[in-house]
N, CA, C and O atoms as a CHARMM CRD file, in Angstrom:
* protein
*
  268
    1    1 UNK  N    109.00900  99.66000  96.23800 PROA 1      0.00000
    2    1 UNK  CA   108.91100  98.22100  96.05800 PROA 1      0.00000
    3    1 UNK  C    107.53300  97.89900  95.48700 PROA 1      0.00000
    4    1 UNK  O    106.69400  98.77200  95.70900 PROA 1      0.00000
    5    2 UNK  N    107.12200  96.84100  94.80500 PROA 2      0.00000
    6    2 UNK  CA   106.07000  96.76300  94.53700 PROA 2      0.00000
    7    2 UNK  C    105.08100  96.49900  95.89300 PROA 2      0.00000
    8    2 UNK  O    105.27700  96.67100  97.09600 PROA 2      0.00000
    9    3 UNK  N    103.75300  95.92200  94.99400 PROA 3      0.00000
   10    3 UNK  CA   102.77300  95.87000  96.29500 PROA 3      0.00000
   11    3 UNK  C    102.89100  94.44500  97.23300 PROA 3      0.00000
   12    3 UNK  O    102.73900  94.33200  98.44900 PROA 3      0.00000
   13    4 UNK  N    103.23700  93.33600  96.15600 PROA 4      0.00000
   14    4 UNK  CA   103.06500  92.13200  97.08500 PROA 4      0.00000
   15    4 UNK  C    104.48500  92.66300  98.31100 PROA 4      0.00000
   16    4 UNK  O    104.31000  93.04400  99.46900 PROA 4      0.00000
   17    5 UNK  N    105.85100  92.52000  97.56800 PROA 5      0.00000
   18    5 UNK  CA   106.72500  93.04700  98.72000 PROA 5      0.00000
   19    5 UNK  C    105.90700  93.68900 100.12500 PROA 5      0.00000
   20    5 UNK  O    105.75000  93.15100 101.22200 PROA 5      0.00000
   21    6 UNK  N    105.45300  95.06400  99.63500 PROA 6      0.00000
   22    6 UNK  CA   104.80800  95.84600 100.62500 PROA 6      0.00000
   23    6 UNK  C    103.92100  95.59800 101.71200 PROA 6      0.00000
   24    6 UNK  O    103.85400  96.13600 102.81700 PROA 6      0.00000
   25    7 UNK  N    103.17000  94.56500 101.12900 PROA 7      0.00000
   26    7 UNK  CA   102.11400  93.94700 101.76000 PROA 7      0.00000
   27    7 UNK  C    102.51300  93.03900 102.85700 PROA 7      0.00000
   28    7 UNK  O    102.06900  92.87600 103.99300 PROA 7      0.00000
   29    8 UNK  N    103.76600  92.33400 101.99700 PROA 8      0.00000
   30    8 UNK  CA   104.14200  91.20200 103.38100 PROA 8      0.00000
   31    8 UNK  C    105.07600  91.53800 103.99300 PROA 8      0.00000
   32    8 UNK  O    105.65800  90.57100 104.48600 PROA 8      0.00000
   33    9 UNK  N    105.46500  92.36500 104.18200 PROA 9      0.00000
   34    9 UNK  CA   106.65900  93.20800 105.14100 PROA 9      0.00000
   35    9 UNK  C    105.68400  94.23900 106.56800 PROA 9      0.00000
   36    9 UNK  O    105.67000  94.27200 107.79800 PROA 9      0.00000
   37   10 UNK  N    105.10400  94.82500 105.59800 PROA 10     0.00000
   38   10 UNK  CA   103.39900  95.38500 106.26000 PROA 10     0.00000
   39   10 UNK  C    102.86400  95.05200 107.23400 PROA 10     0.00000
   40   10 UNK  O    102.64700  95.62800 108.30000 PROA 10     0.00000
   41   11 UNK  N    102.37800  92.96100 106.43100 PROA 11     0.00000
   42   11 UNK  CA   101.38100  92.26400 107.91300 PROA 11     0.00000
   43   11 UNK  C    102.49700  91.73300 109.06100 PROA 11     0.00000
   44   11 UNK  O    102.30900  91.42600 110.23800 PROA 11     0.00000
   45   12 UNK  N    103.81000  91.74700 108.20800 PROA 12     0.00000
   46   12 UNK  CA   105.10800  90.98000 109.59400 PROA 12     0.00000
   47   12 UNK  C    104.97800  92.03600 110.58500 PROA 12     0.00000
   48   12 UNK  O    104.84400  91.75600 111.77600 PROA 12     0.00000
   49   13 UNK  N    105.00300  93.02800 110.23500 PROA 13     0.00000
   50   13 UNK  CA   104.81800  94.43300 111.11800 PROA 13     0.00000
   51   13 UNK  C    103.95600  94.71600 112.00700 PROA 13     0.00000
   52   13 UNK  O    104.07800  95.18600 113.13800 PROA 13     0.00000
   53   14 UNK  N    102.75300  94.27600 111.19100 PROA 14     0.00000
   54   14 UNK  CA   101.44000  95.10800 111.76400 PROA 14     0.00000
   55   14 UNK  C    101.52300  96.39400 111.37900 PROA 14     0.00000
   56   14 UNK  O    101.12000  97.35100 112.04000 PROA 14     0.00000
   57   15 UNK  N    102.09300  96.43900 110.20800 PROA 15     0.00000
   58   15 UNK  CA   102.11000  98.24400 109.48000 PROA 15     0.00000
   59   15 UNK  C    101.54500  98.48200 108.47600 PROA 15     0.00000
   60   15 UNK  O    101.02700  97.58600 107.80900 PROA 15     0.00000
   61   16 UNK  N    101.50700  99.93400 108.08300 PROA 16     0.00000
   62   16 UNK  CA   100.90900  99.84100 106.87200 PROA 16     0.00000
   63   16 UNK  C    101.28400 100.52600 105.65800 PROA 16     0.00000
   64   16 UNK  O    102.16800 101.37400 105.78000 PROA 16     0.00000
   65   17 UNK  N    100.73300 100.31000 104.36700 PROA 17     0.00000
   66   17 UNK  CA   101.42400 100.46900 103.07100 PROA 17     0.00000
   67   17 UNK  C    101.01300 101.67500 102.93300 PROA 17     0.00000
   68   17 UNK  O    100.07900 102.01300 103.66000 PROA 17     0.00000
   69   18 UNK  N    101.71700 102.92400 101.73400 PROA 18     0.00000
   70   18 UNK  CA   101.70900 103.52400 101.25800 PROA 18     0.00000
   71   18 UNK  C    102.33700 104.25100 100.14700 PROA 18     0.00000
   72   18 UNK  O    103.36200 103.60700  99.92300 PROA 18     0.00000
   73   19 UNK  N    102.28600 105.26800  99.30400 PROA 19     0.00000
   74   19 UNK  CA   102.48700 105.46500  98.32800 PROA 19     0.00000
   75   19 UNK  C    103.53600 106.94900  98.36800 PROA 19     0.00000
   76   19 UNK  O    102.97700 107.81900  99.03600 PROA 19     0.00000
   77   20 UNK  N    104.60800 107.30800  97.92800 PROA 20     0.00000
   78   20 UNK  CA   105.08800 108.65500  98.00900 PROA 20     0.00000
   79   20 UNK  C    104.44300 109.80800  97.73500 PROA 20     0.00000
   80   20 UNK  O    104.41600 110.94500  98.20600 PROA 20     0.00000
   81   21 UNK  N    103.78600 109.05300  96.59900 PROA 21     0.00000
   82   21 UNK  CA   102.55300 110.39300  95.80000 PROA 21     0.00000
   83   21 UNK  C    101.41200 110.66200  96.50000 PROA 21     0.00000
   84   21 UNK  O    100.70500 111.59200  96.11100 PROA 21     0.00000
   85   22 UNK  N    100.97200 109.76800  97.84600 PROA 22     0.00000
   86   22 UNK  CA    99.90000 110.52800  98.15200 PROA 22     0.00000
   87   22 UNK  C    100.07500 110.12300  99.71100 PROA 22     0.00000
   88   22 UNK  O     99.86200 109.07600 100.32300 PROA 22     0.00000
   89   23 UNK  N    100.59300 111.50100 100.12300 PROA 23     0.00000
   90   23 UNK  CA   101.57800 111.29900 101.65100 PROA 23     0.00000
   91   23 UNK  C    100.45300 111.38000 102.80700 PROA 23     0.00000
   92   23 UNK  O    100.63600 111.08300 103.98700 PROA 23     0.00000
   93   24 UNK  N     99.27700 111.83400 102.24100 PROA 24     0.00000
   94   24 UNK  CA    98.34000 111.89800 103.33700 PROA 24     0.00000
   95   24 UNK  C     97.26600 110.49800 103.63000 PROA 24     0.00000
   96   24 UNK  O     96.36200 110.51700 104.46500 PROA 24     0.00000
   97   25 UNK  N     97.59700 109.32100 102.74700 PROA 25     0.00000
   98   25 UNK  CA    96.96200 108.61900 102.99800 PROA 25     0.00000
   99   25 UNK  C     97.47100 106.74200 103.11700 PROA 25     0.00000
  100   25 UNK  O     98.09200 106.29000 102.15500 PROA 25     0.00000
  101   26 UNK  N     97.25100 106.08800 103.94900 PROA 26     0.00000
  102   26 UNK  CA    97.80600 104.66400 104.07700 PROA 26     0.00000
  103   26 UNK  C     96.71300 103.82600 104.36700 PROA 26     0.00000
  104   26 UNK  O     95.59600 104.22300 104.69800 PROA 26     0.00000
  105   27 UNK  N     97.15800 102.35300 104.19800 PROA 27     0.00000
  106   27 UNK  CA    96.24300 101.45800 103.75800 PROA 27     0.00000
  107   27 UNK  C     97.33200 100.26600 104.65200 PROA 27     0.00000
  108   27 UNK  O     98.52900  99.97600 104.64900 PROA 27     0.00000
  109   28 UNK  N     95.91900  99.77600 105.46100 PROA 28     0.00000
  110   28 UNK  CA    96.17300  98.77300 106.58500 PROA 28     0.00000
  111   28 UNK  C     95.58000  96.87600 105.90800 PROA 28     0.00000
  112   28 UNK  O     94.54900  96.21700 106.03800 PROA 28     0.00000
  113   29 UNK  N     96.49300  96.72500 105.42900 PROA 29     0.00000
  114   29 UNK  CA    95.94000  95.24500 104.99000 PROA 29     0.00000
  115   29 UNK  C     95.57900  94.21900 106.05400 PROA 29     0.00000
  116   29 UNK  O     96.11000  94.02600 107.14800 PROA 29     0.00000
  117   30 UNK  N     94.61800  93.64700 105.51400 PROA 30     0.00000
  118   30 UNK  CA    94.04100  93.22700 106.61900 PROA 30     0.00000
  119   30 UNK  C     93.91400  91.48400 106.07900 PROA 30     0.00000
  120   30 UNK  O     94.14400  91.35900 104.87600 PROA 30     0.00000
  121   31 UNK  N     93.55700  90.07200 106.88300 PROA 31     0.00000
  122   31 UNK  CA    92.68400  89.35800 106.12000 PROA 31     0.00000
  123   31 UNK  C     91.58500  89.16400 107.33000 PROA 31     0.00000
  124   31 UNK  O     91.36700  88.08500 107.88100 PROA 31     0.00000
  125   32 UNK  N     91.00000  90.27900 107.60800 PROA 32     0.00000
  126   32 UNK  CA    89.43900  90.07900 108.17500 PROA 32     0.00000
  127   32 UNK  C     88.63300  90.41300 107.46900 PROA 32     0.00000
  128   32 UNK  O     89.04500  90.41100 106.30900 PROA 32     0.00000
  129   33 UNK  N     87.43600  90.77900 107.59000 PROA 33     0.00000
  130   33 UNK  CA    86.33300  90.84200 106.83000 PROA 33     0.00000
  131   33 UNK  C     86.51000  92.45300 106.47700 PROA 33     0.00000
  132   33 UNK  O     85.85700  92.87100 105.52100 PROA 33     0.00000
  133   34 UNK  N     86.93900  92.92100 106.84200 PROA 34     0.00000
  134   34 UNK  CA    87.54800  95.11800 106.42100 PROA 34     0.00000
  135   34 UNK  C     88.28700  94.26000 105.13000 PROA 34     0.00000
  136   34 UNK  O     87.52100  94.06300 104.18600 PROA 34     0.00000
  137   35 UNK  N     89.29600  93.87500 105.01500 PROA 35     0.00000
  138   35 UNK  CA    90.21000  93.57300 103.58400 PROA 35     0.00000
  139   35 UNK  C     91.59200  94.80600 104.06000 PROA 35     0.00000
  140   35 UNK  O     92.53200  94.57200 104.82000 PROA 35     0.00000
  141   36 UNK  N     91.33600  95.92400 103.42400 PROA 36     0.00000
  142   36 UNK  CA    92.57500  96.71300 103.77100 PROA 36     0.00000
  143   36 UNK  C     91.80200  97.52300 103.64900 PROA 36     0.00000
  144   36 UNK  O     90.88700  97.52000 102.82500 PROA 36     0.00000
  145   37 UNK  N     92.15200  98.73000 104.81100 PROA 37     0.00000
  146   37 UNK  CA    91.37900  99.67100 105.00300 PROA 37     0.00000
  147   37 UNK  C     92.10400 100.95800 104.91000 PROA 37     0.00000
  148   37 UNK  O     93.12900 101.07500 105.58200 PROA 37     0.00000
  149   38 UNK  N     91.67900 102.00700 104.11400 PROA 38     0.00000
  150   38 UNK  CA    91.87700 103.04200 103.82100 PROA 38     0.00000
  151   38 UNK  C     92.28400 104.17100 104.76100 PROA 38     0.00000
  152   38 UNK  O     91.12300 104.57300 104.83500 PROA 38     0.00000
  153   39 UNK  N     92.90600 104.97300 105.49700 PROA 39     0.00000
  154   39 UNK  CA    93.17900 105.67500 106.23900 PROA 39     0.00000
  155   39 UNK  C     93.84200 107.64000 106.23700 PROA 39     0.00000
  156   39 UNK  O     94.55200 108.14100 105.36600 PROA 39     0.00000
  157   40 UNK  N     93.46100 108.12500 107.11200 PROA 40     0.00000
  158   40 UNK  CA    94.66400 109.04300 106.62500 PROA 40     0.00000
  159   40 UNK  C     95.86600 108.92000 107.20700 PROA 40     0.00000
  160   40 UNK  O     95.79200 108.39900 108.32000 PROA 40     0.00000
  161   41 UNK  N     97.32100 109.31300 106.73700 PROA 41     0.00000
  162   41 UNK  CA    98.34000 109.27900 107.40900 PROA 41     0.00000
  163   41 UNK  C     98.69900 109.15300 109.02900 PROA 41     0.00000
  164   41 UNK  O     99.51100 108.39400 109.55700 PROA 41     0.00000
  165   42 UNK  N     97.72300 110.26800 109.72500 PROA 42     0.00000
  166   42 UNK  CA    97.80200 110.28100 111.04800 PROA 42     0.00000
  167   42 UNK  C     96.80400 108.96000 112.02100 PROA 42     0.00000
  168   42 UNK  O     96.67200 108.90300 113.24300 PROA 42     0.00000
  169   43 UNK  N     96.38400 108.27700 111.25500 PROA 43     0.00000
  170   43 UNK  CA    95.49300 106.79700 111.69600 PROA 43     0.00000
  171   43 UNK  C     94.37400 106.65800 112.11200 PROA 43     0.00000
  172   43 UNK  O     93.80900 105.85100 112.85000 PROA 43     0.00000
  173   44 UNK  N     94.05200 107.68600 111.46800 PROA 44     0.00000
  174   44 UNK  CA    92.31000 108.08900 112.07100 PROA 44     0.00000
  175   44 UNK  C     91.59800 108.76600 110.88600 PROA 44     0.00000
  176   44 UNK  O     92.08400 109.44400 109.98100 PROA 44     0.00000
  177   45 UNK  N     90.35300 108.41800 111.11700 PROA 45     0.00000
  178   45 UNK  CA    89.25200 108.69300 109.94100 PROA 45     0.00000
  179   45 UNK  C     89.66100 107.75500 109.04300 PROA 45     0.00000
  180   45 UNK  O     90.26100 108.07400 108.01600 PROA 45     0.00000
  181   46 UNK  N     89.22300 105.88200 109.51100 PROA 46     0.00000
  182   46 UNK  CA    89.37400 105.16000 107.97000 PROA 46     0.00000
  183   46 UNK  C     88.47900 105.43900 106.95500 PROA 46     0.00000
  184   46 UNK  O     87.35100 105.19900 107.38500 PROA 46     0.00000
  185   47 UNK  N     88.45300 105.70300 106.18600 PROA 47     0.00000
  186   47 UNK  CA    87.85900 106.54700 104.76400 PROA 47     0.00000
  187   47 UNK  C     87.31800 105.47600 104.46200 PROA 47     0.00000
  188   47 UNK  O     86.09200 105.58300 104.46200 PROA 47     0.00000
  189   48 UNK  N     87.85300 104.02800 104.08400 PROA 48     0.00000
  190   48 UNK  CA    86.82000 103.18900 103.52900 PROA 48     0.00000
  191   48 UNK  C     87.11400 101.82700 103.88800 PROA 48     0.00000
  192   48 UNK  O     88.22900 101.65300 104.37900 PROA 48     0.00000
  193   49 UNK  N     86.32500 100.75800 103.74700 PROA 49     0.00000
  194   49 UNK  CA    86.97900  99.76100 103.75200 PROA 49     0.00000
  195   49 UNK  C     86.96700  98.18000 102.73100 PROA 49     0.00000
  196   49 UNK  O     85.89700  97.57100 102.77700 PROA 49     0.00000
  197   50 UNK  N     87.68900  97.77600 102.17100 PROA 50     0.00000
  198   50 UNK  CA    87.52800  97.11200 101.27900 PROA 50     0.00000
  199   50 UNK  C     88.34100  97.50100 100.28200 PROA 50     0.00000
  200   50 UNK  O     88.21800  96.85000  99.24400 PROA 50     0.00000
  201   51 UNK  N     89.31800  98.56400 100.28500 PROA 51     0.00000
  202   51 UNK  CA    89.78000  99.05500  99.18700 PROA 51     0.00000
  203   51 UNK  C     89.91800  98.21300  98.01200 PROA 51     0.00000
  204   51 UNK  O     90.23100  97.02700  98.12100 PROA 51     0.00000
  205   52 UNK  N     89.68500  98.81000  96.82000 PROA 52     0.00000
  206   52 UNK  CA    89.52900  98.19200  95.59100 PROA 52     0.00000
  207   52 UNK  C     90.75600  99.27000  94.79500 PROA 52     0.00000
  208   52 UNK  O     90.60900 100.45400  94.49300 PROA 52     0.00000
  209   53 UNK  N     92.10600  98.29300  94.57400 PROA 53     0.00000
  210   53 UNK  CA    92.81400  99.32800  94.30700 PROA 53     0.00000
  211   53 UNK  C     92.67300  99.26900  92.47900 PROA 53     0.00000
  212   53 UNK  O     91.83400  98.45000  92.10700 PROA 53     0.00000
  213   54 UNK  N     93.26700  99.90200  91.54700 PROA 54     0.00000
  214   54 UNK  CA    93.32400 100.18500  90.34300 PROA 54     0.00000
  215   54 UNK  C     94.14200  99.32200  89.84400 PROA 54     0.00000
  216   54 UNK  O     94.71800  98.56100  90.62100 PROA 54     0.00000
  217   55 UNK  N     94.41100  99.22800  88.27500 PROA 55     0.00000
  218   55 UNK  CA    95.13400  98.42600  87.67500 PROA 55     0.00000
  219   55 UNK  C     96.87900  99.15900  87.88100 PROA 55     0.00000
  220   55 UNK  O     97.93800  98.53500  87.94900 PROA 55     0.00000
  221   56 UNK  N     96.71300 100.28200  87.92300 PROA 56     0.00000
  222   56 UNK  CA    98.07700 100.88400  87.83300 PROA 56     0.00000
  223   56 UNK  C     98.42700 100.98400  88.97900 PROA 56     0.00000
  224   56 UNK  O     99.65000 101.01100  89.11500 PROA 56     0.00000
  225   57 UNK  N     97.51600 101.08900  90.38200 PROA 57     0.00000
  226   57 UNK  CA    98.16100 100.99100  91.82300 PROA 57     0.00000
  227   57 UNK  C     99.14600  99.75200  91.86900 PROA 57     0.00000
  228   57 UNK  O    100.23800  99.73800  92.43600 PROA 57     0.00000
  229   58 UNK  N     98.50200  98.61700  91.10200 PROA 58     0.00000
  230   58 UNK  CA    98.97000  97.38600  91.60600 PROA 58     0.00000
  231   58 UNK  C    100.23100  97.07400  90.77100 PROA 58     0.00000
  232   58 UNK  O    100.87500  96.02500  90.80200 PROA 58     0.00000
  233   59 UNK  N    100.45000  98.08200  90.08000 PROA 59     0.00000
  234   59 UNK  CA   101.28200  97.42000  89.55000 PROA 59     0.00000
  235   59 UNK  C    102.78300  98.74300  89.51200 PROA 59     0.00000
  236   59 UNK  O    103.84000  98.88400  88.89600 PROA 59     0.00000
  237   60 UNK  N    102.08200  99.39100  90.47000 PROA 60     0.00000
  238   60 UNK  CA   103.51500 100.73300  90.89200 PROA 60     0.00000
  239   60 UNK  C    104.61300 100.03100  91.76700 PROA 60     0.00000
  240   60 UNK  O    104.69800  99.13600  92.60800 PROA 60     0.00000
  241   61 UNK  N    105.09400 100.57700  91.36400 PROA 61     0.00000
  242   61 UNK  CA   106.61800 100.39000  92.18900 PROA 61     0.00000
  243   61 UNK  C    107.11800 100.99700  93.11300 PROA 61     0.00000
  244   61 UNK  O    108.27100 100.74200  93.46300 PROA 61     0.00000
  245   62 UNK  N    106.37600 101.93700  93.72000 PROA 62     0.00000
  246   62 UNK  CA   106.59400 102.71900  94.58200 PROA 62     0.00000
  247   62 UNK  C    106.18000 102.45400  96.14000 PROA 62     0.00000
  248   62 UNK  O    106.02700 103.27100  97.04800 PROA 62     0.00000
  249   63 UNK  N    106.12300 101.82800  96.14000 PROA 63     0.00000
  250   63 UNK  CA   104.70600 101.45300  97.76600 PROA 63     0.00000
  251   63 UNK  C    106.33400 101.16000  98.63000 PROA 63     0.00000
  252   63 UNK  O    107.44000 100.75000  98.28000 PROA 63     0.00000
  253   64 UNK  N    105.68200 101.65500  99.96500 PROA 64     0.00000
  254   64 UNK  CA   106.67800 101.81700 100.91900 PROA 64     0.00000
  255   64 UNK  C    105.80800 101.18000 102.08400 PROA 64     0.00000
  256   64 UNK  O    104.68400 100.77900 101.77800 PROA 64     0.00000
  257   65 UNK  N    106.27400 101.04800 103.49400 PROA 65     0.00000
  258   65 UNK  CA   105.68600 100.27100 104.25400 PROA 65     0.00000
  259   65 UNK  C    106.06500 101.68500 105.73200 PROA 65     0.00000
  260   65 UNK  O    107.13600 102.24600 105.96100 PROA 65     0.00000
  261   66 UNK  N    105.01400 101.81700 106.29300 PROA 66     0.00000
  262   66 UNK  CA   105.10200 102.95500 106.73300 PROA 66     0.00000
  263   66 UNK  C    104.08400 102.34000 108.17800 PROA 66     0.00000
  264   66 UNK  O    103.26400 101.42900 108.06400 PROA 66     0.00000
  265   67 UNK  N    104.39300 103.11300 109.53900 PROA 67     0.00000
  266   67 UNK  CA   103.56100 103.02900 110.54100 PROA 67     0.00000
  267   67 UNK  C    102.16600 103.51300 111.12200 PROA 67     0.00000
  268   67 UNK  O    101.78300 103.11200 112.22100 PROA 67     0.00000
């Protein structure tokens, strides 16, 4: 699905988005002052925060909504 889909299915959840192509890592949208925060799959070690995604992230079709 794309990203907006992803995103708001995501915060109804309290879950978080991710990508098929890169199975080791998910992204927790946020609207606090983090933004969406970078993670690995297993929910620990957030890698970054603020993610700044790419022109082609945003516009994949692939994003899934994952726990």
């Amino acid at each position: 699905m794309n990203i907006q889909k992803a995103v708001k299915k995501a915060t109804e959840r309290g879950a978080c988005i991710a990508r098929p192509a890169h199975p080791d890592i998910k992204i927790k949208p946020t609207n606090t002052e983090q933004n969406c925060i970078v993670m690995m799959s297993d929910g620990y070690h957030p890698s970054k925060r603020g993610w700044q995604p790419s022109a082609d992230e945003l516009m994949c079709c692939e994003w899934i909504v994952v726990d």
